[in-house]
N, C-alpha and C positions, 0 to 999 in steps of 0.2 A: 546399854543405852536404851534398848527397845522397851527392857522391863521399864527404865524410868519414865518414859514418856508413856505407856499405857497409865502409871501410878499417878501419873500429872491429870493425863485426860480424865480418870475417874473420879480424880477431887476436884479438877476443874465443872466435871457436868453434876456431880455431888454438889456444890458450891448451887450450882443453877437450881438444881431442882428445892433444895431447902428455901430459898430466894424464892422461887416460883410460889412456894406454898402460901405466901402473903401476898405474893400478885401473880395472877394466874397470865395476866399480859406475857411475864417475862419467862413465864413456863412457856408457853405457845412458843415465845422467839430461841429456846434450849428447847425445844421439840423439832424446829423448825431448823437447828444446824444441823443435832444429830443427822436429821433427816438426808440432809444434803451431803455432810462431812461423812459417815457413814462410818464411823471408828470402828466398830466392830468389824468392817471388812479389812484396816487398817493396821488392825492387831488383833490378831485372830482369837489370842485367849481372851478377848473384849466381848468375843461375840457370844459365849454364853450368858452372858449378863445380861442379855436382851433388852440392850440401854434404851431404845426404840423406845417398847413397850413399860420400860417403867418409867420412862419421861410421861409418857399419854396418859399412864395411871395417877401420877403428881399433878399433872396438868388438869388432870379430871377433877381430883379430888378438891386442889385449888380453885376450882370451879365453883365448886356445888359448897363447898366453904364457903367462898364469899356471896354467896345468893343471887349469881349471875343467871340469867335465863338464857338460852335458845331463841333466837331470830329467825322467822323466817319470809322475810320479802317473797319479791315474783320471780327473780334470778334465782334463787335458791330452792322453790319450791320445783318449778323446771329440771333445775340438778335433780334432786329427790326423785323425778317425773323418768329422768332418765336413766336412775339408779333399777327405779321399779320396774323400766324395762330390761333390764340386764337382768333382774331376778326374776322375772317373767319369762325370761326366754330359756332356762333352764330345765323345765319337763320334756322338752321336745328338744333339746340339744342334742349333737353325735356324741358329745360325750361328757354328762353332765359331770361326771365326779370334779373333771377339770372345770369345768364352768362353776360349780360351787365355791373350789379353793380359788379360783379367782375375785369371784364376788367377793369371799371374804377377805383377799388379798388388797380388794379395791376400797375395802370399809379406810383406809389410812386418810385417801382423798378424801371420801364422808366427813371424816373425824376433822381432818383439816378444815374444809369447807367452812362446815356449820362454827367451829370455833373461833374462824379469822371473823365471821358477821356478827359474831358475838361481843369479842375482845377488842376491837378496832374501834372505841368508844369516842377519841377521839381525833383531830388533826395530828396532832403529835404523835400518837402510836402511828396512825395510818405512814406517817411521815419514818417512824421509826422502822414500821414494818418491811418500807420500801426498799430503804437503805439497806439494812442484814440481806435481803433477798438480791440486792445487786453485788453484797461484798465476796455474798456464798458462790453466785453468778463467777463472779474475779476469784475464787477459789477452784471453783470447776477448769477455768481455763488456762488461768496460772500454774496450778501444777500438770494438768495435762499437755501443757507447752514445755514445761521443764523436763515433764518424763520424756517427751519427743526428743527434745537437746541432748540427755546426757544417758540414756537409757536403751536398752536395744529397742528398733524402730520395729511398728508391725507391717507386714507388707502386704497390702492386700490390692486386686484389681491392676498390678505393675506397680501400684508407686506407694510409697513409706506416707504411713500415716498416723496424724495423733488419734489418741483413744483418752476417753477417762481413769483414771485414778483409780473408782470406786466404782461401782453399779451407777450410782449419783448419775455419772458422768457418760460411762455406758460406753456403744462402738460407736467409729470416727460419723457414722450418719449423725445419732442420735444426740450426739456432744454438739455436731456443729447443727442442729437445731435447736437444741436450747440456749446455746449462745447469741444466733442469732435472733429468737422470738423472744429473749431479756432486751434485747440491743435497746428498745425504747424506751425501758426503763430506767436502762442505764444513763441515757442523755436527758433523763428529767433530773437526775443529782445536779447537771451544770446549770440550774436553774439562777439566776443572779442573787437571789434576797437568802441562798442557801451558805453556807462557810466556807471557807477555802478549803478546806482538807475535806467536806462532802462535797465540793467542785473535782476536788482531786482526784478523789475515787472513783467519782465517774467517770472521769476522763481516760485515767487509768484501766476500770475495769473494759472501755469502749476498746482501746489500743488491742489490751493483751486477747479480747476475744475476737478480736478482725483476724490478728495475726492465726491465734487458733484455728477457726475457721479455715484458714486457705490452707491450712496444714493438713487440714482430716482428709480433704480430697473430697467433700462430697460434694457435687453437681448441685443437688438442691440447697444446699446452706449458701452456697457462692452465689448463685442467682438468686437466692433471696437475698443475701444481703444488696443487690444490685436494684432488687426490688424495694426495699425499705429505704434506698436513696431516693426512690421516683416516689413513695411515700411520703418520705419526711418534705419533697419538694412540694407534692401535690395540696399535701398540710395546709402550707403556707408561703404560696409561689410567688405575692407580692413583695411579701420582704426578701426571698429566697433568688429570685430573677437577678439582684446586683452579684450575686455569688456563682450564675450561671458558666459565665466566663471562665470560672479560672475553677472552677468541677470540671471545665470540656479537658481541660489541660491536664488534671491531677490526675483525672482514671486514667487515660493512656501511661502515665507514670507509673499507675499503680501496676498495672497491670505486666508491663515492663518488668518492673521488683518481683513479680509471681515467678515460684522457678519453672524449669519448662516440664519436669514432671506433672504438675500439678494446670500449667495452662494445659498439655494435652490431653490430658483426663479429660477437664474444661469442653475442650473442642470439639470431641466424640459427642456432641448433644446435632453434628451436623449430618452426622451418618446413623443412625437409630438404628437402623436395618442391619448393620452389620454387628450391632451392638448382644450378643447373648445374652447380657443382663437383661438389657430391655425389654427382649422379646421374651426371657422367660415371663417378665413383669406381666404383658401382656396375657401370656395364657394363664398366668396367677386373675386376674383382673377376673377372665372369662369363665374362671373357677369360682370367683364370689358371685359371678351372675348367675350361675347356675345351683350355689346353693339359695340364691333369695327365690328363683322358682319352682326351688323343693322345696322350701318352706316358707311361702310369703310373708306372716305375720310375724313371727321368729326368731325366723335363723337358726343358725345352726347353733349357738350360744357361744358367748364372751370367750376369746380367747381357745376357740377350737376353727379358727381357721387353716391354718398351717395342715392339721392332725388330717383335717376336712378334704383339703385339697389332695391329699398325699395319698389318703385311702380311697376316696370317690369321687369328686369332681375335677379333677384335672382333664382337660378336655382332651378328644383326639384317643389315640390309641397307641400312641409309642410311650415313651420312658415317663413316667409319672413323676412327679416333683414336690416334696413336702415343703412349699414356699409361702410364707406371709403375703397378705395383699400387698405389701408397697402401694398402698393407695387408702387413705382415710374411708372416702365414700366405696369403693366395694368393698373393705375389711366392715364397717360400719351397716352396709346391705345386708352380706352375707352372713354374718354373725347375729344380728338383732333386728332383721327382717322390718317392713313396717314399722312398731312397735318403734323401734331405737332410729329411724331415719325423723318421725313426728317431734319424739323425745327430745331427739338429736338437737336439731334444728331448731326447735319451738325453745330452747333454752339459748342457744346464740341469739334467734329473733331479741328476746328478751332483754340479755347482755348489750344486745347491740343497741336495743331501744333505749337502754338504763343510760348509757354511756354518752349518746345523743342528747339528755335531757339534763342530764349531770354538766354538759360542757357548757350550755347554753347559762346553766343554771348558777355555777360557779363563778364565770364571770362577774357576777352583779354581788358577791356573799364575802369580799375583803379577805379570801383565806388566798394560803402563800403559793408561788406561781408554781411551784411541786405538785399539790394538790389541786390546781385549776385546771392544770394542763395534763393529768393523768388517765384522765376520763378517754381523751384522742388519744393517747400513748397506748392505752389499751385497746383501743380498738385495732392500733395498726399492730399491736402483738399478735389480735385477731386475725386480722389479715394477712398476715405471716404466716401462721400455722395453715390456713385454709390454702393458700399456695403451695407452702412447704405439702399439702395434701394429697396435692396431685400425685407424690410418688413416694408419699412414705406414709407406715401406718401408726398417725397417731392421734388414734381416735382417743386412747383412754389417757393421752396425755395429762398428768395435773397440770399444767400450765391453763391451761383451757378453764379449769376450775377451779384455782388459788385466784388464776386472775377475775375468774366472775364471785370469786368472796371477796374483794379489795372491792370490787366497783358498788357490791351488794351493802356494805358497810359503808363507803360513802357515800350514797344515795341514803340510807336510814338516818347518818348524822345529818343531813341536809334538810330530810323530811321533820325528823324532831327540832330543828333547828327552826324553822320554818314555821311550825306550829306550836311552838312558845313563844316568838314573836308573835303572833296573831291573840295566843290565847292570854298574853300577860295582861294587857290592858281590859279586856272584857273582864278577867277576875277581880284588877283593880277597884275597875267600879263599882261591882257587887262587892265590896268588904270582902272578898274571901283572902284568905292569906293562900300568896304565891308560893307553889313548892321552889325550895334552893338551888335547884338546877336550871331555872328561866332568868336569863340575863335580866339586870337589872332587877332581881325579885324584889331584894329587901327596899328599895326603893319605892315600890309599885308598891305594899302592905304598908310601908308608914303613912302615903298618899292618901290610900284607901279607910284607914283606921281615921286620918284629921279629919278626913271627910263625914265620918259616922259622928262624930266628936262636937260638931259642928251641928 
């Protein structure tokens, strides 16, 4: 049976990539399963075929086939800004060899990035792209619910927890943080003017990832999710105020439904002090302050914090501890010093600016309430992850940076959209004939042509 379905999945992403090679769109979206779906860890004689890499190679080639160019906005150049600080920080790393394989490990997000601001040409893909990213979302969480149901449970912290699938998916933190920072994505499919069955799926995917969630056990994905309620309220508290009532009534129920392994876990956020996680977290923290004051500009480079802490800066003098930051902003200090905090930052400034002018912008431009209302959706994905910050490190998360190529691509369709409106009727009048891409062109050139004729 195993062998069949490996033979299935090869002719099924074979199928894709021949497909891709006349539209590179639809290479990006079989780039963007493998990516997630991760078959190769699924069936392991898959994983010599390095499906990855030969999607990205079809996907490239379908590229520079069809005479597609490279975009690069203000969002994107920032990314760039902050790649260059990761690759900056590696002469003076503790231990460059690993900071190299990582940068090169990080080129995937790159390659993502710049592709999605490229290929996301119009509403419909962008519309397209959403969807696949919420269904992969409800893949992540559906089977990592299942393996929890019928599968041995892992036990970590006292209480039985789900984990991912695949790498995709990851340990029960990092699963129930990208379940939660999709959550907004997923409530833009119930959009009204969208179909029943993409009503459906979001709905669905929203259910089966709550549930996930309270299963991993982690503290921060549960209080974020508590948090993107006070978001989604803060949104839009006008119309959200008649539904106050009967939200006071449902959490207590909800929460009731939690089993009591998983509220106690919960509860321990009242006693910290007694917490060993937390307090090693803590001297993890004071291990990142202290490599950003060995090397302020720096860091100690991408992904040698753990190695950093373990060998040198672990504060104090008793038992030394090879721990990750558990925290975005000292994983983010410690590692790319200065340099990567400007980078950092100066690229959400950005994001968050794009997303601000896109929401305003949108309203007034007739496109579908998916795509009006995404601009906010994205920011509070933002805002999720920056919360979710406080105590986990996901600084090089792609979410961070798939979601600033969706905002970067709607903001260019906006601007080009924007500036063929303006530009059409100026060329009208000089006789020039309209390129076919400006609404109304062929209309606006026969105008222009009676006009010379005359």
């Amino acid at each position: 049976m195993q062998v069949v379905m490996e033979v299935v999945v090869v002719l099924v992403i074979a199928a894709l990539a021949l497909r891709g090679i006349s539209n590179p769109f639809v290479a990006l979206l079989a780039l963007l399963v493998v990516y997630i779906v991760q078959p190769g860890e699924l069936y392991p004689h898959l994983g010599v075929l390095h499906l990855e890499r030969m999607l990205a190679i079809f996907t490239l080639l379908s590229f520079f086939l069809h005479g597609e160019r490279l975009n690069f906005p203000p969002v994107t150049k920032w990314f760039l800004a902050f790649y260059g600080a990761m690759i900056a920080s590696i002469p003076l790393a503790f231990w460059r060899v690993n900071s190299v394989g990582f940068c090169i490990f990080f080129l995937e997000v790159v390659f993502f990035h710049l592709l999605i601001v490229a290929l996301l040409t119009s509403e419909e893909r962008v519309k397209q792209f959403l969807i696949t990213t919420v269904a992969l979302t409800g893949w992540l969480a559906g089977t990592s619910l299942f393996m929890y149901e019928t599968g041995p449970r892992v036990v970590h912290m006292g209480i039985e927890r789900a984990e991912g699938l695949t790498s995709a998916g990851g340990d029960p933190n990092t699963l129930g943080l990208t379940l939660i920072c999709t959550l907004p994505l997923d409530l833009l499919l119930l959009a009204k003017d969208n179909s029943k069955w993409v009503r459906l799926l979001g709905l669905g995917v929203c259910v089966v990832s709550i549930v996930t969630v309270i299963v991993t056990g982690s503290r921060t994905s549960f209080f974020g999710l508590l948090f993107m309620m006070l978001l989604l309220f803060i949104a839009d508290w006008k119309r959200k105020l008649k539904f106050l009532p009967i939200l006071l009534v449902v959490l207590p129920v909800l929460w009731l439904a939690v089993p009591q392994q998983y509220k106690a876990r919960y509860e321990t956020v009242d006693n910290l002090q007694a917490d060993d996680s937390y307090q090693n977290r803590i001297l993890s923290w004071e291990g990142g302050f202290h490599m950003f004051l060995h090397n302020p500009i720096t860091g100690v480079g991408p992904d040698n914090y753990t190695v950093a802490n373990g060998n040198k800066y672990w504060p104090g003098t008793g038992q030394k501890h090879w721990l990750n930051a558990h925290s975005l902003y000292f994983k983010l200090l410690g590692e790319l010093g200065l340099i990567g905090v400007i980078t950092y930052f100066g690229y959400l400034y950005q994001l968050f600016r794009e997303n601000h002018r896109l929401t305003s912008l949108l309203k007034d431009q007739g496109v579908s309430r998916m795509l009006q209302k995404y601009p906010l959706h994205c920011q509070m994905c933002l805002c999720l992850l920056l919360f979710a910050g406080y105590s986990q490190h996901n600084t090089y998360r792609s979410q961070w940076f798939i979601f600033g190529a969706i905002s970067a691509a709607v903001g260019r369709l906006q601007t080009e959209k924007t500036s063929s409106t303006v530009l059409a009727p100026a060329r009208a009048k000089k006789g020039r004939p309209v390129g076919a891409w400006v609404p109304g062109a062929e209309a606006a050139t026969v105008d222009a042509l009676s006009i010379q004729r005359l």
